[in-house]
mmJSON file of the N, C-alpha and C atoms, coordinates in Angstrom:
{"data_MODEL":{"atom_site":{
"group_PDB":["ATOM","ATOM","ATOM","ATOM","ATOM","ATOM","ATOM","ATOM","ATOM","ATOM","ATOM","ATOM","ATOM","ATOM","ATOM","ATOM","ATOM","ATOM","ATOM","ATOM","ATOM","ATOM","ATOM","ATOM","ATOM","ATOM","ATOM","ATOM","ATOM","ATOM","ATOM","ATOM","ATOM","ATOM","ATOM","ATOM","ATOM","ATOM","ATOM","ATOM","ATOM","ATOM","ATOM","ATOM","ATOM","ATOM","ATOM","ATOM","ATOM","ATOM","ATOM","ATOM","ATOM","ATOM","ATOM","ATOM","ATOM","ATOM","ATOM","ATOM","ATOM","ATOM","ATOM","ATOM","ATOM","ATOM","ATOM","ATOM","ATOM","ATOM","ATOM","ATOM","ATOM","ATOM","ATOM","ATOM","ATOM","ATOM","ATOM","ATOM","ATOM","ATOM","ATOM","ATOM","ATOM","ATOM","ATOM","ATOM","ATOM","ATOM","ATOM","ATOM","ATOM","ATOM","ATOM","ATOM","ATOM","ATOM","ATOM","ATOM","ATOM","ATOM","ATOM","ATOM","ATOM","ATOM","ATOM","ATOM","ATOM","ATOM","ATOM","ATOM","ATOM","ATOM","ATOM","ATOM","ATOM","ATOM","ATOM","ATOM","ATOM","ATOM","ATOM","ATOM","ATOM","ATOM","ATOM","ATOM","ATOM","ATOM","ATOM","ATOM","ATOM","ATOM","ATOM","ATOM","ATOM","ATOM","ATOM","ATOM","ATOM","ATOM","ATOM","ATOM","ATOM","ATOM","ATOM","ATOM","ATOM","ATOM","ATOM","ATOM","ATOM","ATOM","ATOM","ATOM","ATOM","ATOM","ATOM","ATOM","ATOM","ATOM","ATOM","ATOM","ATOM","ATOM","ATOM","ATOM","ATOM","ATOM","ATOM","ATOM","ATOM","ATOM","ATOM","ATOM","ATOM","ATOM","ATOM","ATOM","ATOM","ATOM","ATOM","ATOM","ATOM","ATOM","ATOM","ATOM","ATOM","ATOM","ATOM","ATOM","ATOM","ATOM","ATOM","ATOM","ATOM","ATOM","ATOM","ATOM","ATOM","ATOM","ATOM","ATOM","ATOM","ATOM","ATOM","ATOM","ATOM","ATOM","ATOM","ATOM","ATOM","ATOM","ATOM","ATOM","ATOM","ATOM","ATOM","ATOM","ATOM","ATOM","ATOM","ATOM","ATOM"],
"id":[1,2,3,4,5,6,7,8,9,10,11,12,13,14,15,16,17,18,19,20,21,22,23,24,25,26,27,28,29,30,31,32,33,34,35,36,37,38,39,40,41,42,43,44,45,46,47,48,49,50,51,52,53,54,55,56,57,58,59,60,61,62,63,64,65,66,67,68,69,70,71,72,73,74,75,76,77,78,79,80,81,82,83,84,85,86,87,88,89,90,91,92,93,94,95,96,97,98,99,100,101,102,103,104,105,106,107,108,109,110,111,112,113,114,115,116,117,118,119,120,121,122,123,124,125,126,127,128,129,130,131,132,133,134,135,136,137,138,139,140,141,142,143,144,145,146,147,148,149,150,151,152,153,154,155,156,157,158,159,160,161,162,163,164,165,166,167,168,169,170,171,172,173,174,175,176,177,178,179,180,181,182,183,184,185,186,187,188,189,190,191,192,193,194,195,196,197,198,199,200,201,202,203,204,205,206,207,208,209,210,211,212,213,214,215,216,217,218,219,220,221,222,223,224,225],
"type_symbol":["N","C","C","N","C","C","N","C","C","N","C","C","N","C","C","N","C","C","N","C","C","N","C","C","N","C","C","N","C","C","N","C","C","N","C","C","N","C","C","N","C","C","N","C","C","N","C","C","N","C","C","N","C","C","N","C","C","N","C","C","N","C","C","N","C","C","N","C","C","N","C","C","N","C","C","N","C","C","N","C","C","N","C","C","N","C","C","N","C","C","N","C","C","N","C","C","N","C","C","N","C","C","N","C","C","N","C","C","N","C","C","N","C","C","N","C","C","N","C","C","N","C","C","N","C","C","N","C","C","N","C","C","N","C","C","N","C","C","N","C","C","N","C","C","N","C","C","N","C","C","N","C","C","N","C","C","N","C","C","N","C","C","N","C","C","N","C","C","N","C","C","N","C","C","N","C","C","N","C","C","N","C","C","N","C","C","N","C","C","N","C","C","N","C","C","N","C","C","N","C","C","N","C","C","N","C","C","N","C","C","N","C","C","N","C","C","N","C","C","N","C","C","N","C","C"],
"label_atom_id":["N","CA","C","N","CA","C","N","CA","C","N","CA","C","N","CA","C","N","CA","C","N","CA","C","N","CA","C","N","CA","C","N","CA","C","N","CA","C","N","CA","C","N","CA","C","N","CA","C","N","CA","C","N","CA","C","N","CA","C","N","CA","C","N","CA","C","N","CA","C","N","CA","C","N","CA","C","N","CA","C","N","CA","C","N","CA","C","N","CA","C","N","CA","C","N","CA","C","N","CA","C","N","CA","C","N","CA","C","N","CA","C","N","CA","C","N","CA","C","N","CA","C","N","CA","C","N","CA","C","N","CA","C","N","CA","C","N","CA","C","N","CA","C","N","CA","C","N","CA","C","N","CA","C","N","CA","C","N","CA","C","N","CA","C","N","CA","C","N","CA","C","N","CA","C","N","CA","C","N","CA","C","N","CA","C","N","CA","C","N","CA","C","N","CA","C","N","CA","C","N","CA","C","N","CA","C","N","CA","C","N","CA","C","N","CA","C","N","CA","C","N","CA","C","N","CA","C","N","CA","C","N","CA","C","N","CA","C","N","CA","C","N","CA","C","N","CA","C","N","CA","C","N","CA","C","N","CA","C","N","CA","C"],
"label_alt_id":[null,null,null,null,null,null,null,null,null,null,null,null,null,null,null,null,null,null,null,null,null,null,null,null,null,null,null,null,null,null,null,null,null,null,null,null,null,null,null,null,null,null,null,null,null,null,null,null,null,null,null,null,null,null,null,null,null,null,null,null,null,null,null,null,null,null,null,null,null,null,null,null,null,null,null,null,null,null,null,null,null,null,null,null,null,null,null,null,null,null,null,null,null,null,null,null,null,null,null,null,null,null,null,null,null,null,null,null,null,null,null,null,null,null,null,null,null,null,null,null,null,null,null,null,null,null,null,null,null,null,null,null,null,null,null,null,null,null,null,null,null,null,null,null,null,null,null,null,null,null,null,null,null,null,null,null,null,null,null,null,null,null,null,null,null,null,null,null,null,null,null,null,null,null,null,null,null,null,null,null,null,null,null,null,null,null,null,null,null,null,null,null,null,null,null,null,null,null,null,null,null,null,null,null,null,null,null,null,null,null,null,null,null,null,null,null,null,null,null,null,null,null,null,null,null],
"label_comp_id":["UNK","UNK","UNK","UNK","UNK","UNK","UNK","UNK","UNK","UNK","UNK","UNK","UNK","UNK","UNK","UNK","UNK","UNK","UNK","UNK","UNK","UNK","UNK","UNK","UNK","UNK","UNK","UNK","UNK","UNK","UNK","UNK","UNK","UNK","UNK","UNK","UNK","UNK","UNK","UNK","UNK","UNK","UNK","UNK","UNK","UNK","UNK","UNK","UNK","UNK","UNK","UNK","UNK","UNK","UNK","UNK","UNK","UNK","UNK","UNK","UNK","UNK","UNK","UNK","UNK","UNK","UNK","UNK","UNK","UNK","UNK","UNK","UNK","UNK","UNK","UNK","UNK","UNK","UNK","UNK","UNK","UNK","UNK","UNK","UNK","UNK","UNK","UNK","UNK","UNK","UNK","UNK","UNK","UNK","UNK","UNK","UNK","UNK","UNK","UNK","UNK","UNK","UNK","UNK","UNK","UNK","UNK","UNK","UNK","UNK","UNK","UNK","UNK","UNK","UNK","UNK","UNK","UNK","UNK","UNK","UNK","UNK","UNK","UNK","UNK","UNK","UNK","UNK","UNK","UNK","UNK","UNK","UNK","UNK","UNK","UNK","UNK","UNK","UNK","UNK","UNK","UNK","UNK","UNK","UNK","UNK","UNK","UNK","UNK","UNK","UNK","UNK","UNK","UNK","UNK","UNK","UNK","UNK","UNK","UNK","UNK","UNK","UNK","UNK","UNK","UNK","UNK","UNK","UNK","UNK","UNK","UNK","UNK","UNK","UNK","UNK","UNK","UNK","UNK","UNK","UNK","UNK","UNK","UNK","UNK","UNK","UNK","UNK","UNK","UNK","UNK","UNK","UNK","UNK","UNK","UNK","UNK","UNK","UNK","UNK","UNK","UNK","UNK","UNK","UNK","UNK","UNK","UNK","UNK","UNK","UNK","UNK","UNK","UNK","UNK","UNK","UNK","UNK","UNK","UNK","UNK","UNK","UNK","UNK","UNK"],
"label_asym_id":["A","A","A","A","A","A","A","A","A","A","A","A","A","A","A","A","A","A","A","A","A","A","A","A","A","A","A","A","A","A","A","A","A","A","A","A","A","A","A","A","A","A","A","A","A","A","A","A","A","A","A","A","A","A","A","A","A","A","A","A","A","A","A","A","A","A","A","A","A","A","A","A","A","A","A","A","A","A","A","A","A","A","A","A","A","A","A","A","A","A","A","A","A","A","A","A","A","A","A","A","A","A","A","A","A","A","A","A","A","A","A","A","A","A","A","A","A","A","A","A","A","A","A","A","A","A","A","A","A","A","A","A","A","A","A","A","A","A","A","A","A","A","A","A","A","A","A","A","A","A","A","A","A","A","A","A","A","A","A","A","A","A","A","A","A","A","A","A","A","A","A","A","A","A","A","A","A","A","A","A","A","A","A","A","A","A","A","A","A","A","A","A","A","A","A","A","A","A","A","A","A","A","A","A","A","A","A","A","A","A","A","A","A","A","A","A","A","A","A","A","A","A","A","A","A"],
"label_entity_id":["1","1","1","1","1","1","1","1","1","1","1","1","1","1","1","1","1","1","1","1","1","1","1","1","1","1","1","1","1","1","1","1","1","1","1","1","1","1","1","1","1","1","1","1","1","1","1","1","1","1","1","1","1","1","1","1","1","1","1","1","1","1","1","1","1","1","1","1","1","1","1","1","1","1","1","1","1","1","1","1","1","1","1","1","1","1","1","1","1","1","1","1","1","1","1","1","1","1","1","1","1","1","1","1","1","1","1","1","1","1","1","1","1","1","1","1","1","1","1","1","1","1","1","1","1","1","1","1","1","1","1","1","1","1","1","1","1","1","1","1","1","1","1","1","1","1","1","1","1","1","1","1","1","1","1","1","1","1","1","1","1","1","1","1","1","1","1","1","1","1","1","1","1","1","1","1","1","1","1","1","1","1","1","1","1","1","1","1","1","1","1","1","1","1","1","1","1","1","1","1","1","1","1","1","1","1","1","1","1","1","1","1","1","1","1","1","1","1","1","1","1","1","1","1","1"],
"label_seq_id":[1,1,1,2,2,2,3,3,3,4,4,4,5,5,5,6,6,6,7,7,7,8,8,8,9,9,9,10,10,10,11,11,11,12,12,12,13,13,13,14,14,14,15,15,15,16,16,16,17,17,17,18,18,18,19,19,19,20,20,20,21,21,21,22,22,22,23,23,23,24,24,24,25,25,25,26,26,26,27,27,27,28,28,28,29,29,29,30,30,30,31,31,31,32,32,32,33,33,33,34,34,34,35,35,35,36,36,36,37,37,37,38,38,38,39,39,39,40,40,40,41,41,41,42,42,42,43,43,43,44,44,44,45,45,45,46,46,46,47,47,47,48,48,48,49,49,49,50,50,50,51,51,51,52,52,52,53,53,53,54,54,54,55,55,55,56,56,56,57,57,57,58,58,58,59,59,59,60,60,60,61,61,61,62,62,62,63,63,63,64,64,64,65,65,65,66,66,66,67,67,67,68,68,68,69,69,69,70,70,70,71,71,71,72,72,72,73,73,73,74,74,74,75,75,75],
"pdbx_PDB_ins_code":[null,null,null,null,null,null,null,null,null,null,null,null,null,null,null,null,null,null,null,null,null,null,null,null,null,null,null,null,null,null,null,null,null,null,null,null,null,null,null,null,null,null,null,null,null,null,null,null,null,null,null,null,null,null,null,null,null,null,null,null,null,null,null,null,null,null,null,null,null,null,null,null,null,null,null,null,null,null,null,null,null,null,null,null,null,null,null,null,null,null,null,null,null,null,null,null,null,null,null,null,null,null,null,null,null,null,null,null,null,null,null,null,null,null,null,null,null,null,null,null,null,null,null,null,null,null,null,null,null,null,null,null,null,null,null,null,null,null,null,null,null,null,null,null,null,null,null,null,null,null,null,null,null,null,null,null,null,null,null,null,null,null,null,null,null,null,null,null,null,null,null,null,null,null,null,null,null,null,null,null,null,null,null,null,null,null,null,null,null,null,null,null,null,null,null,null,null,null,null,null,null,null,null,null,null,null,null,null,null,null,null,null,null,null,null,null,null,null,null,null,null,null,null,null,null],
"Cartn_x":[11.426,10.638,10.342,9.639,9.803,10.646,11.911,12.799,13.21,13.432,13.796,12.869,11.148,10.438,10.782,10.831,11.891,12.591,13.453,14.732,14.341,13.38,12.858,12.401,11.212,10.661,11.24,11.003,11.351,10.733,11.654,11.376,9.766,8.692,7.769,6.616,7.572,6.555,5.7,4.631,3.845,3.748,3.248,2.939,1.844,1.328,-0.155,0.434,0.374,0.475,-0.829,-1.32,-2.258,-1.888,-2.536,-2.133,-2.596,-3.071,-3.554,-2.948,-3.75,-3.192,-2.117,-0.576,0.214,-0.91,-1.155,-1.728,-3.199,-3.904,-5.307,-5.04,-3.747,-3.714,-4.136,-4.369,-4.859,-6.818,-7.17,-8.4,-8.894,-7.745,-7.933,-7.59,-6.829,-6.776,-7.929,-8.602,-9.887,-10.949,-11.195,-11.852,-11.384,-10.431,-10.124,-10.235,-10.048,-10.557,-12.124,-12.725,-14.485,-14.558,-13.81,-14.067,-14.977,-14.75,-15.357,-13.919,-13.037,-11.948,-11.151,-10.532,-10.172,-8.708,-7.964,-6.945,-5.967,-5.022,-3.489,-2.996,-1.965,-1.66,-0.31,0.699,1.266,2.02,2.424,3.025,2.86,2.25,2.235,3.352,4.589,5.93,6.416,6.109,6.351,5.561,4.513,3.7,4.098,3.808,4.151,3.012,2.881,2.024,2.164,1.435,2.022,2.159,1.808,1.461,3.461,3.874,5.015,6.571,5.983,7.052,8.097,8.996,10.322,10.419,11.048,11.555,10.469,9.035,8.26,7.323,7.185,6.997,5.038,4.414,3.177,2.474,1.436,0.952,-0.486,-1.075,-3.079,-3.054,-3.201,-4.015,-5.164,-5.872,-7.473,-7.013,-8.354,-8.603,-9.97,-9.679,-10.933,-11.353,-12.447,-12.88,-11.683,-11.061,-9.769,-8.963,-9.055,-8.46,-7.538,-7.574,-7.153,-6.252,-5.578,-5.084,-4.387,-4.769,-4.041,-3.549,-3.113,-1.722,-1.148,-1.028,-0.778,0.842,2.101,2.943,3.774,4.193,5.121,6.204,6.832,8.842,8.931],
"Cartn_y":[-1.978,-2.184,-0.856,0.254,1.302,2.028,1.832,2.877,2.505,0.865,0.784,0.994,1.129,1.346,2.79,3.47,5.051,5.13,4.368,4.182,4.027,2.824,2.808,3.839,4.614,5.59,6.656,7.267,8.418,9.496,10.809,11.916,12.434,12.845,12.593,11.578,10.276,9.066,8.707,8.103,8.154,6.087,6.061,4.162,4.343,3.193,3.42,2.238,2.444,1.27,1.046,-0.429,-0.249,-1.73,-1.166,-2.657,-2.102,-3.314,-3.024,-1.605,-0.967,-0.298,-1.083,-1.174,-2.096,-2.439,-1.364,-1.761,-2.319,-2.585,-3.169,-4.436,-5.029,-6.148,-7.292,-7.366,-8.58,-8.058,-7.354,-7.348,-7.927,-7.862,-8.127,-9.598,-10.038,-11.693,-12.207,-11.263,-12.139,-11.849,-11.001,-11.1,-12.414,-12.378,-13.497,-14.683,-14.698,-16.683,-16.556,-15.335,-15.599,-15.526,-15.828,-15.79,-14.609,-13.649,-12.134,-11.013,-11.96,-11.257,-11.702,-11.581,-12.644,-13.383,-14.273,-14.753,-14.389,-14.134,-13.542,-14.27,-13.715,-14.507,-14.192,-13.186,-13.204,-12.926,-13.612,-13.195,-11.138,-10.638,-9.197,-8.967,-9.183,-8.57,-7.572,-6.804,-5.145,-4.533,-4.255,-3.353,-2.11,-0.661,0.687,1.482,2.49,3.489,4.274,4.271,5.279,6.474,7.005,8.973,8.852,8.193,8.054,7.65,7.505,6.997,8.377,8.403,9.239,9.769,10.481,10.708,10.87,10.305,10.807,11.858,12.762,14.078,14.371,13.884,14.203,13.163,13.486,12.033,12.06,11.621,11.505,9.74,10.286,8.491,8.735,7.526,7.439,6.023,6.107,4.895,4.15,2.842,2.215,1.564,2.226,1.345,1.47,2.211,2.359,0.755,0.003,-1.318,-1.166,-0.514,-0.609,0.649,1.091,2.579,2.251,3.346,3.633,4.773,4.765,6.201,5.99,7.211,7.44,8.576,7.997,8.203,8.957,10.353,10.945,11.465,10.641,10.834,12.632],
"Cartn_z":[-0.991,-2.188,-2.873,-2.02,-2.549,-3.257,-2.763,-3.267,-4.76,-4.878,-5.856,-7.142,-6.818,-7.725,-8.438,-7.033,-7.333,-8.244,-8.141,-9.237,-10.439,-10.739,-12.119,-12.706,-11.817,-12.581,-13.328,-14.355,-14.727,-14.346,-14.325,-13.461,-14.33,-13.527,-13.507,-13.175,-13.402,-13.58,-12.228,-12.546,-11.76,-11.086,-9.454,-9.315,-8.501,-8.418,-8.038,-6.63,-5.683,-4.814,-4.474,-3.682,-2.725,-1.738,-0.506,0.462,1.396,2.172,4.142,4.842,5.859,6.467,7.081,7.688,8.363,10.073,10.53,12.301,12.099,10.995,10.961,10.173,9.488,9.202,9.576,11.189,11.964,10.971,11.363,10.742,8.939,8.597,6.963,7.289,8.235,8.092,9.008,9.803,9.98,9.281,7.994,6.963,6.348,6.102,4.893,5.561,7.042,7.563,7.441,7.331,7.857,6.32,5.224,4.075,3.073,4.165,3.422,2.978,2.76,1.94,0.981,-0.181,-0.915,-0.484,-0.422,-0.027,-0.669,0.047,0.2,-0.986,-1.739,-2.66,-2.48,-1.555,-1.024,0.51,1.286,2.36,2.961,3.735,3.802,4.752,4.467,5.88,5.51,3.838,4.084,3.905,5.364,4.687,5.385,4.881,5.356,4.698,6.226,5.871,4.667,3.72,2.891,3.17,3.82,4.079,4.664,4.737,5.524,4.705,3.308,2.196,1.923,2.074,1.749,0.3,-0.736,-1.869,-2.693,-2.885,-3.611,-3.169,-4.296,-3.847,-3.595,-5.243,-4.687,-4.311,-3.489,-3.076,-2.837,-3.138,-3.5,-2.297,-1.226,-0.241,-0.722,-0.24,-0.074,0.697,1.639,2.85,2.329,2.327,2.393,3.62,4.094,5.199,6.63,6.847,8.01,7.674,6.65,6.302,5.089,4.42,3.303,2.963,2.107,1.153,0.142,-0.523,-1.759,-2.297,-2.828,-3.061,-4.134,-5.128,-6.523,-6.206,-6.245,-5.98,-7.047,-7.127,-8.222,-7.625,-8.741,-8.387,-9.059],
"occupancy":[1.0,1.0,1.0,1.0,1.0,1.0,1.0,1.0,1.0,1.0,1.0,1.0,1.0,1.0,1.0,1.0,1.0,1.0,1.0,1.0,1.0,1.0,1.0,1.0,1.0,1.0,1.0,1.0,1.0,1.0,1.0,1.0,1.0,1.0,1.0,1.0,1.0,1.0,1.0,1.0,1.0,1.0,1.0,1.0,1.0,1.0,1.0,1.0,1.0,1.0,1.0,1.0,1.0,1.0,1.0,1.0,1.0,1.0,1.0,1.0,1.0,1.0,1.0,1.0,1.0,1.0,1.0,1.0,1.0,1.0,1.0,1.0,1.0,1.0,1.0,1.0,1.0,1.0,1.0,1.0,1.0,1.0,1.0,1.0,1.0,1.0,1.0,1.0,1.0,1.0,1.0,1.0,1.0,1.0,1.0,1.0,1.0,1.0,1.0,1.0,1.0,1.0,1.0,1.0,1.0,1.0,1.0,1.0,1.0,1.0,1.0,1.0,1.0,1.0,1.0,1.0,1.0,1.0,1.0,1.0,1.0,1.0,1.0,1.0,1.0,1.0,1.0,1.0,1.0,1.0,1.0,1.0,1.0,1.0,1.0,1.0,1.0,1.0,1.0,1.0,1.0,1.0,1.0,1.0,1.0,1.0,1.0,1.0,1.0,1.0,1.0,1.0,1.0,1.0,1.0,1.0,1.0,1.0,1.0,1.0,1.0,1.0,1.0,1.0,1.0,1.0,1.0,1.0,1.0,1.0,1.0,1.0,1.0,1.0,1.0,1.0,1.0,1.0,1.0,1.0,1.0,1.0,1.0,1.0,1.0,1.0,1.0,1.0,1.0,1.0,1.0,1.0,1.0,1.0,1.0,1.0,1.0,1.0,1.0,1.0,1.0,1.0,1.0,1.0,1.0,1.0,1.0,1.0,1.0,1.0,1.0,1.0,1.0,1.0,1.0,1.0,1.0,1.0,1.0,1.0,1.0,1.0,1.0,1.0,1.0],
"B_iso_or_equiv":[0.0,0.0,0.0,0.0,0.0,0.0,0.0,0.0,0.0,0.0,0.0,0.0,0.0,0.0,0.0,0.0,0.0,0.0,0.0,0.0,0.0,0.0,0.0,0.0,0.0,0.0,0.0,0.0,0.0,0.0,0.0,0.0,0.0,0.0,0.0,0.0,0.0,0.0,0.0,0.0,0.0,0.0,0.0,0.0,0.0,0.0,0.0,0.0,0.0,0.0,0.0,0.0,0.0,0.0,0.0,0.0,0.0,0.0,0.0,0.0,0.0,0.0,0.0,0.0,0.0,0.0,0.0,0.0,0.0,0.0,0.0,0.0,0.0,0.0,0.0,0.0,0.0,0.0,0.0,0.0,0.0,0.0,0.0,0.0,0.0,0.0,0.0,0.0,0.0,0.0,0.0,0.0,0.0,0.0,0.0,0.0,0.0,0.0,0.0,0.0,0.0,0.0,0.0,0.0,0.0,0.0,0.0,0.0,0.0,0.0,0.0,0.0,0.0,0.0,0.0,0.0,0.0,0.0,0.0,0.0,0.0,0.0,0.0,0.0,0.0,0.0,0.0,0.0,0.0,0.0,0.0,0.0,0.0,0.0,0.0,0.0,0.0,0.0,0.0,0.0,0.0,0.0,0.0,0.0,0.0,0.0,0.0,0.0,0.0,0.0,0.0,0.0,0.0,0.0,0.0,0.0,0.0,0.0,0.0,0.0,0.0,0.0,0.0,0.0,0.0,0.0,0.0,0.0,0.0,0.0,0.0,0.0,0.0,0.0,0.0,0.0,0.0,0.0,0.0,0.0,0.0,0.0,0.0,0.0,0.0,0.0,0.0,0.0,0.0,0.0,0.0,0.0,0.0,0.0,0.0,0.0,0.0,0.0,0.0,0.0,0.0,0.0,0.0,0.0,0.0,0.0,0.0,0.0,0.0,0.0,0.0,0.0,0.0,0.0,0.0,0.0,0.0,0.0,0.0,0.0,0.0,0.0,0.0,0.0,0.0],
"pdbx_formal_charge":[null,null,null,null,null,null,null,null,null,null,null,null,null,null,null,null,null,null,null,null,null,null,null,null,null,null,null,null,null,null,null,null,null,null,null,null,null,null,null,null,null,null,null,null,null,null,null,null,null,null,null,null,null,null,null,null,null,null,null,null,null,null,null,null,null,null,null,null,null,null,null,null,null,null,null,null,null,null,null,null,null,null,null,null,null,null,null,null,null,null,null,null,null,null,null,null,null,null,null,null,null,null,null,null,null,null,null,null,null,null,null,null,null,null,null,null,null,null,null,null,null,null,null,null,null,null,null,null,null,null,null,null,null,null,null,null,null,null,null,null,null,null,null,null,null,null,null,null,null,null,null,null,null,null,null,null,null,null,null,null,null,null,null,null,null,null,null,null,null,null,null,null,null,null,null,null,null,null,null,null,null,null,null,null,null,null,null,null,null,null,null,null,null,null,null,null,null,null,null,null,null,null,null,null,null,null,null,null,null,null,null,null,null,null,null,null,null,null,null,null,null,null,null,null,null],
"auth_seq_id":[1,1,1,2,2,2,3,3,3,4,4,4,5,5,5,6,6,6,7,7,7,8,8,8,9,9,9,10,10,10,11,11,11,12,12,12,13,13,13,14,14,14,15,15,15,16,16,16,17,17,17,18,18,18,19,19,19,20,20,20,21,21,21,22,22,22,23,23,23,24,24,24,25,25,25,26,26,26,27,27,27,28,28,28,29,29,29,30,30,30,31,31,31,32,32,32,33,33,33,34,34,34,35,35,35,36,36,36,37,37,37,38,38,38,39,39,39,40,40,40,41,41,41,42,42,42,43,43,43,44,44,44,45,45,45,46,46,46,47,47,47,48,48,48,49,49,49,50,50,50,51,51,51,52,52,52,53,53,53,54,54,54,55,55,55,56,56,56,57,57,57,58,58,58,59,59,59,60,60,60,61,61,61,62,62,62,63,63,63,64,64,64,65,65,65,66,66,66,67,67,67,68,68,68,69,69,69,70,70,70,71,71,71,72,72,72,73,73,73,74,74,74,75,75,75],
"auth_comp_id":["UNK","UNK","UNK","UNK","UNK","UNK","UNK","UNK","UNK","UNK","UNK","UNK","UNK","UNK","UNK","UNK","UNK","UNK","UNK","UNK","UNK","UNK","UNK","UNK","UNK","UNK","UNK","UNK","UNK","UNK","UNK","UNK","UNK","UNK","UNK","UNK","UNK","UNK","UNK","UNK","UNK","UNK","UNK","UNK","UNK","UNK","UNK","UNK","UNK","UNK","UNK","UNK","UNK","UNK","UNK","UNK","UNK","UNK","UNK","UNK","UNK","UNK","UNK","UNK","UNK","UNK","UNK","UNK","UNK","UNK","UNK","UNK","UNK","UNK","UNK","UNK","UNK","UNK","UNK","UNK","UNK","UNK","UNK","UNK","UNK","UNK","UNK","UNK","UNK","UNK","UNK","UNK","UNK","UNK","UNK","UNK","UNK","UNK","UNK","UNK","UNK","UNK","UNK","UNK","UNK","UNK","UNK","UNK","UNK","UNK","UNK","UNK","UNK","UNK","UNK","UNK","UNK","UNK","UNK","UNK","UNK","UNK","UNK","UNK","UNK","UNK","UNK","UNK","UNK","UNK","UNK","UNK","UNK","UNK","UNK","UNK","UNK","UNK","UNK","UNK","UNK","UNK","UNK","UNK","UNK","UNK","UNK","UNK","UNK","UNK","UNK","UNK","UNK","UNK","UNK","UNK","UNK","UNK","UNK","UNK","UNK","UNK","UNK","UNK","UNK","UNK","UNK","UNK","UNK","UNK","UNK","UNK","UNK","UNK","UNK","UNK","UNK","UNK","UNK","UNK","UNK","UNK","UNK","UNK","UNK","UNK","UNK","UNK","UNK","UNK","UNK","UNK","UNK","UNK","UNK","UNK","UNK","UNK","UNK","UNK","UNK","UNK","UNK","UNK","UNK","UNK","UNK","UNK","UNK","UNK","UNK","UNK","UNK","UNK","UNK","UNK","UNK","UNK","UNK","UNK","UNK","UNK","UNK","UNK","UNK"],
"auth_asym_id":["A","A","A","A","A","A","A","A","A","A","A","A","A","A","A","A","A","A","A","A","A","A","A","A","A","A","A","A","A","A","A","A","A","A","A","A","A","A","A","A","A","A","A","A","A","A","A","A","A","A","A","A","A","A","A","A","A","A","A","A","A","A","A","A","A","A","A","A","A","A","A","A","A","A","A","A","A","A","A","A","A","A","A","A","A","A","A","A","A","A","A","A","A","A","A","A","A","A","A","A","A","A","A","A","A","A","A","A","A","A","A","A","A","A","A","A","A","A","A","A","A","A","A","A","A","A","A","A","A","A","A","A","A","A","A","A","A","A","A","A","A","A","A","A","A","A","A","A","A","A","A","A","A","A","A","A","A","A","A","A","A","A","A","A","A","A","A","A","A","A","A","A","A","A","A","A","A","A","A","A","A","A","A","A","A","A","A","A","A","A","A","A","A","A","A","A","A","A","A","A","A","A","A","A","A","A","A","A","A","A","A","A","A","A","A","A","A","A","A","A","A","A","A","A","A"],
"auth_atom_id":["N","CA","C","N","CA","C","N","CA","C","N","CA","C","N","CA","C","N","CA","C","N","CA","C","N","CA","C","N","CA","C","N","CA","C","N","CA","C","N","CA","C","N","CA","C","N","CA","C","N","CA","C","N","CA","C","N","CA","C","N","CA","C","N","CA","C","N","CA","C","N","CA","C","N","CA","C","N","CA","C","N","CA","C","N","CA","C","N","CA","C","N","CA","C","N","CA","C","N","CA","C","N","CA","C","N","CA","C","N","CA","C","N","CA","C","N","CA","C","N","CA","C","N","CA","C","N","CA","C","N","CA","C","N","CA","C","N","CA","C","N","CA","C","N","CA","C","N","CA","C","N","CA","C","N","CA","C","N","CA","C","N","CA","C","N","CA","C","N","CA","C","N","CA","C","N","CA","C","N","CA","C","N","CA","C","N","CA","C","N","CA","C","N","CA","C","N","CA","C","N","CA","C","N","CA","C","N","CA","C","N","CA","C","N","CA","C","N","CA","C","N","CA","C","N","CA","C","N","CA","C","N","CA","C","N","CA","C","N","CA","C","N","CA","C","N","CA","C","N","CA","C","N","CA","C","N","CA","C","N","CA","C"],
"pdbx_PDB_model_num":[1,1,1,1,1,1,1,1,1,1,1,1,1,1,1,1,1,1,1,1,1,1,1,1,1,1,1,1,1,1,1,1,1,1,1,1,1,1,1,1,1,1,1,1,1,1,1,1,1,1,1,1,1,1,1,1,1,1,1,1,1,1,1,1,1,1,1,1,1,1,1,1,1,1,1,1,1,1,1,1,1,1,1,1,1,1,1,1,1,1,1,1,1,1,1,1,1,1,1,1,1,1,1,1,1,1,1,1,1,1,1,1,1,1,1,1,1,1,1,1,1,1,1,1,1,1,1,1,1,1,1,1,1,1,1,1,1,1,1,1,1,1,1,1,1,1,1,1,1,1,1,1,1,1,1,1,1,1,1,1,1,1,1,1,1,1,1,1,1,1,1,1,1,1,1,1,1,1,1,1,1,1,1,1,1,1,1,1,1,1,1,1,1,1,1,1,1,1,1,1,1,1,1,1,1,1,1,1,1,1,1,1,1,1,1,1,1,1,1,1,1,1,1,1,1]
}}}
């Protein structure tokens, strides 16, 4: 999924991802059965660390809660 966002971008361009840490996922689905998370609106089978993404160069994480990240990705 990544790479091909790669592809789109133009040199400079910037993507904002965000999604579950991948190893605390069991925790975000027992938020969302105790109904203190909002429901999946899709399937999560790619998730990846971001600190760990290949080809893009600068990279800004932030963690929410050891559950969550987000990362502002430049090609």
């Amino acid at each position: 999924m990544l790479p091909a966002c790669y592809d789109l971008l133009k040199p400079g361009g910037q993507l904002m991802v965000t999604m579950p840490i991948p190893h605390m996922d069991w925790a975000m689905r027992l938020l969302e059965w105790l109904g203190l998370n909002q429901k999946r609106t899709s399937p999560h089978d790619h998730l990846v660390c971001l600190k760990n993404v290949p080809q893009f160069t600068d990279k800004k994480i932030k963690y929410a809660a050891f559950l969550a990240q987000w990362e502002v990705l430049t090609k």
